[in-house]
N, C-alpha and C positions, 0 to 999 in steps of 0.2 A: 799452508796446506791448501790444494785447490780441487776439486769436484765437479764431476762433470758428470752428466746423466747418457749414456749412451743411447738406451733403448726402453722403452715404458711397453708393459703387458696391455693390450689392451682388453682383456678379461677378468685383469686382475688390478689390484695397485703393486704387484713385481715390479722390479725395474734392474737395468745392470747399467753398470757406471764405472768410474775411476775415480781413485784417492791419489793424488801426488802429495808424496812430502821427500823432503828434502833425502831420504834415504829409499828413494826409488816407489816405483805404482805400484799402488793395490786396485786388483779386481774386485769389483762388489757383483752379487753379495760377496762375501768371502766369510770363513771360518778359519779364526787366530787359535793357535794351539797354546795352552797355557802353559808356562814357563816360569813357576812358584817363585823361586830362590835363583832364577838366571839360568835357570834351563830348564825344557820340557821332558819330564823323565823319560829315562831308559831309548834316547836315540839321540843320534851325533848331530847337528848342524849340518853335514855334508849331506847327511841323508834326508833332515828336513826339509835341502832344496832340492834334491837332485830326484828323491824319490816320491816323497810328499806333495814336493811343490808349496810348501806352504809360501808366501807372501809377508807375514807378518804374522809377529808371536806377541805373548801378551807378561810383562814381568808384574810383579806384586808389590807394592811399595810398603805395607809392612811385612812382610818376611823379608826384604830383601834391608829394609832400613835396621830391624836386627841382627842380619845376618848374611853378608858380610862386615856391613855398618856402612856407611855414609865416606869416612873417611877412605876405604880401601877402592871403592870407585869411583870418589876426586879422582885421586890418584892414579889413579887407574883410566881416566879420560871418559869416564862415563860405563853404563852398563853396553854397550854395544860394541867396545873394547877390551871389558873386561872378560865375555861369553863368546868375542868371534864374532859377533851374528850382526850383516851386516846392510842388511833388509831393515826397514822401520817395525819399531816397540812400540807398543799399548802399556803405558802403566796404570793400573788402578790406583786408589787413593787410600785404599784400607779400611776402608768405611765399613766393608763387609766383615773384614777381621774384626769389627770392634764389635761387629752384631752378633758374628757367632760365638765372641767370647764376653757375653751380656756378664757373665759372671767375676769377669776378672776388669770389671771396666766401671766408670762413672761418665757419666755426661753432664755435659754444664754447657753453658751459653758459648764459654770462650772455646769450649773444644772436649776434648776428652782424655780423662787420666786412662792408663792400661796395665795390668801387670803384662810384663815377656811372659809366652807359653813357656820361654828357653829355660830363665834362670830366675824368674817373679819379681824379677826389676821394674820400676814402673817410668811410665814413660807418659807423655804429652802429644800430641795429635790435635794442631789446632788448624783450619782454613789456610791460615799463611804458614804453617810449620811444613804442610802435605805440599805445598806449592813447592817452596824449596825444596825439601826430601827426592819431590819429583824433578826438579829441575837437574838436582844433585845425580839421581838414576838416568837421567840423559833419555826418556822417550820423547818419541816423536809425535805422540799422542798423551796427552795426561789428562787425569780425569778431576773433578770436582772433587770437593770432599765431602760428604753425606751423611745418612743414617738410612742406614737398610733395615725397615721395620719387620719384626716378622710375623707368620701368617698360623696362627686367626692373629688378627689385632681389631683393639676395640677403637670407633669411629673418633672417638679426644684426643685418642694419645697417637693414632696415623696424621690427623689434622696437625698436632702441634710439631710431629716428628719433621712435616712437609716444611710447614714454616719457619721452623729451624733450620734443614735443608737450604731453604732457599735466601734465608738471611746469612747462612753458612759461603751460598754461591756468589753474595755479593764482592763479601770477603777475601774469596779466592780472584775472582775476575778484577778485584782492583790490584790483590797484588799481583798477580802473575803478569798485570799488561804495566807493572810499575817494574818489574827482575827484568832480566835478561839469562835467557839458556849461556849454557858455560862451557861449551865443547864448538861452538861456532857453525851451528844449524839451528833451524825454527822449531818451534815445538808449537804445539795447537792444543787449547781446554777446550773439553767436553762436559756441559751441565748433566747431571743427570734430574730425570722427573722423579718423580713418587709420587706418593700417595695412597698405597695400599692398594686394595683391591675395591676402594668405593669411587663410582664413578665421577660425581663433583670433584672429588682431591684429585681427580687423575687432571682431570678438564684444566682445572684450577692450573696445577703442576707445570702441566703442557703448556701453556698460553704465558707462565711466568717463563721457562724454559726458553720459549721461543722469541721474546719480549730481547734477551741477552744479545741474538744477532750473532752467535759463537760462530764457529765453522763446521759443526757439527754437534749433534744431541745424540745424549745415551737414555735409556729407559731401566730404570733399577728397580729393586723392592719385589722382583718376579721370579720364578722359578725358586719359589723359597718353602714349598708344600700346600699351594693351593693347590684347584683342580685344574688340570689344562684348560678345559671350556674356558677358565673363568681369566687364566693369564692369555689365553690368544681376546679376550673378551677386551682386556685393559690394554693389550698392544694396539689391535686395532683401533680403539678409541683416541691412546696417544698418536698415532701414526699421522690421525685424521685432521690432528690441529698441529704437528710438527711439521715446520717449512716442509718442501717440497724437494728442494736445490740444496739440503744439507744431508749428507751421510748419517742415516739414524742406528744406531746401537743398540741392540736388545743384548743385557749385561746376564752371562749365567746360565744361557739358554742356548742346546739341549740335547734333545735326543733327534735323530734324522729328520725323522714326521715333523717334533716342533718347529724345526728351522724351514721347512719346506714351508709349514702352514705361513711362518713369520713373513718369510719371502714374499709371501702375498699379499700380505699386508702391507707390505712398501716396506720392510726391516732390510739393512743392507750388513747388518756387522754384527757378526755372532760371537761367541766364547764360552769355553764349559772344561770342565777336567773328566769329562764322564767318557770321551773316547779313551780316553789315557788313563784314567784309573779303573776304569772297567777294563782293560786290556792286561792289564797287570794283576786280575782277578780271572779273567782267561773267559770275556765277555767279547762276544767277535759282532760287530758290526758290519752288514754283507749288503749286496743289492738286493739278494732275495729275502733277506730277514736277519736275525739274531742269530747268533750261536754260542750254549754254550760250552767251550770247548774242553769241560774236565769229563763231559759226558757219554759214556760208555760205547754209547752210540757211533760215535765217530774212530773207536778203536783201531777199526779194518776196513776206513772209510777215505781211501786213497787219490780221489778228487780233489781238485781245487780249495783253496780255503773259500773262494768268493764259486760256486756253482757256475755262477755265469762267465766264468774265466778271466775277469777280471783279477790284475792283481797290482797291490800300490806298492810290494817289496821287489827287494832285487832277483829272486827265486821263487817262482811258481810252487810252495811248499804245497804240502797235500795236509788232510786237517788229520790224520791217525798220526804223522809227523809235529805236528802241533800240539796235539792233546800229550803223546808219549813225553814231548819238553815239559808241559806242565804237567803230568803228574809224576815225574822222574825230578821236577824243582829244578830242572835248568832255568839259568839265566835266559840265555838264548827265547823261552818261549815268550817271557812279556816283551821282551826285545822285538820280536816278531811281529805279534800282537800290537803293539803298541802301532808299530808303522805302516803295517794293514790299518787300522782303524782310523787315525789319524790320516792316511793316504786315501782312505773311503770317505772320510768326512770333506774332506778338497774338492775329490773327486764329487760330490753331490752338489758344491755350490760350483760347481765351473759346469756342469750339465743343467744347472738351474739359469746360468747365464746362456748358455749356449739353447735352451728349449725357449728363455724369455724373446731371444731375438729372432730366432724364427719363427714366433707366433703361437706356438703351440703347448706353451707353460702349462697350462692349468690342465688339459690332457694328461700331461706329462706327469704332470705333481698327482692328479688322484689314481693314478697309475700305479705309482711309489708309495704314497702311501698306504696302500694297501698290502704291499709288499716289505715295504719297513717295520711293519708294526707285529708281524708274524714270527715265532716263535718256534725255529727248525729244528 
């Protein structure tokens, strides 16, 4: 994977750049649509590219390592044979599945037992288990394996979480550079930091993180119910000891404003389920603000979905056509939805790249955000 910085804000620490891996470029920033189980719900691949634009999707290495299992995309020549998609993958590592299912899970040194959400089978998750599993799913990006602590957390048990973490990261980085990917392209590990929300662990995290020399850093442990202030607090701080010349990764983050603010901080690589599952709850993300779309309001409201005439679907629908789909339980409406928002969410990081190089980002962004965060 190689990286290149095209353009630096000079108001800000923005920057836009390019990711090359062997399954073609990504623009930075950019925002990866997430694709749980080997697809991003409720919209085709064709349309990912052709209307979205998306660049790169993000698969799950534990949902997908339960299901379809390991052996079906051997087989299969990897995840990016098995799904069509033929752009570069982001896999996670499942680190985050084990945090949100604290109850169905144990942690130990060597790794971690799990019961399946599927069928309460239990299963193993170790440093070098997630290497393989990920090597096995065939991305082009894979990630560390971790511990995503959650928030509040008390300062012993983020500290000892951290150090686990990164005695976790040694683990992975010898064996992933000891494998070799299995489909006959490169794959690149991503550390990630922690440390909660106390600033020594972040500092700490960061300077261990950056110590590895990877080809790019990811930032975890955020977007988990602190308060924004205090996750653009901890981004910023890691952003400000992470290399310069490596693609940084804010993991789980977010809503339009957050990414806008991340962007400024030097963040180049976002990810979230929240256009795509708010879309399928009939949550419309727009230039001008929020909508949302079950709301009576919009009944006999035969304008654009996006006001400003923007639009990321193949049909300029109008939003009384939108609402009348979901409250009528068509498919068709998160279908919609989904690719408006997802097609909105692209659309904001390629005008983020497009205002960073012609100088006038930070205009631009407190413009937006004032307009994002509004409630139609």
């Amino acid at each position: 994977m190689k990286f290149h910085i095209r353009h630096s804000d000079t108001s800000s620490n923005a920057r836009s750049g390019t990711i090359i891996t062997d399954h073609g470029k990504i623009d930075t920033p950019i925002f990866m649509p997430v694709g749980t189980a080997g697809t991003v719900k409720a919209i085709h691949n064709k349309d990912l590219t052709e209307q979205v634009n998306a660049e790169i999707i993000l698969g799950n290495t534990y949902h997908l390592y339960l299901r379809p299992g390991l052996d079906i995309l051997r087989k299969a020549g990897g995840l990016h044979k098995f799904n069509a998609w033929e752009k570069p993958i982001l896999t996670d590592s499942g680190g985050y599945q084990v945090y949100s299912l604290a109850h169905r899970r144990k942690l130990k040194e060597e790794g971690v037992v799990f019961q399946s959400h599927i069928d309460g089978s239990k299963h193993t998750f170790s440093p070098e288990s997630v290497m393989d599993i990920q090597r096995t799913i065939g991305g082009d990006i894979i990630m560390a394996f971790d511990e995503c602590t959650p928030y509040p957390c008390e300062y012993d048990y983020a500290k000892t979480s951290m150090e686990l973490t990164h005695r976790w990261l040694k683990r992975c980085c010898e064996h992933f550079d000891n494998t070799q990917g299995l489909y006959g392209y490169n794959q690149t590990l991503f550390p990630i930091v922690q440390g909660s929300t106390y600033k020594d662990l972040r500092k700490q995290s960061a300077a261990f993180i950056a110590e590895q020399n990877r080809d790019g850093n990811a930032i975890g442990g955020l977007s988990v119910g602190e308060p924004a202030e205090m996750m653009y607090e901890m981004t910023d701080l890691v952003c400000s000891i992470l290399p310069d010349d490596k693609p940084r990764y804010l993991m789980g983050v977010g809503t339009p404003v957050n990414i806008l603010e991340s962007i400024a901080m030097g963040v180049d690589m976002f990810d979230c389920v929240m256009p795509t599952r708010n879309a399928r709850n009939g949550m419309i993300f727009t230039s001008e603000g929020i909508i949302n779309m079950r709301n009576k309001k919009w009944e006999k409201d035969f304008s654009p979905i996006d006001t400003a005439g923007k639009t990321f679907v193949d049909v300029m629908y109008s939003k009384a056509y939108l609402r009348h789909l979901f409250v009528a339980g068509e498919m068709l409406g998160p279908i919609i939805a989904t690719m408006h928002n997802l097609g909105f969410y692209l659309w904001l990081v390629k005008e983020a790249r497009v205002h960073i190089e012609s100088g006038d980002f930070s205009t631009w962004k407190s413009i937006m955000v004032s307009k994002l965060s509004q409630r139609l």
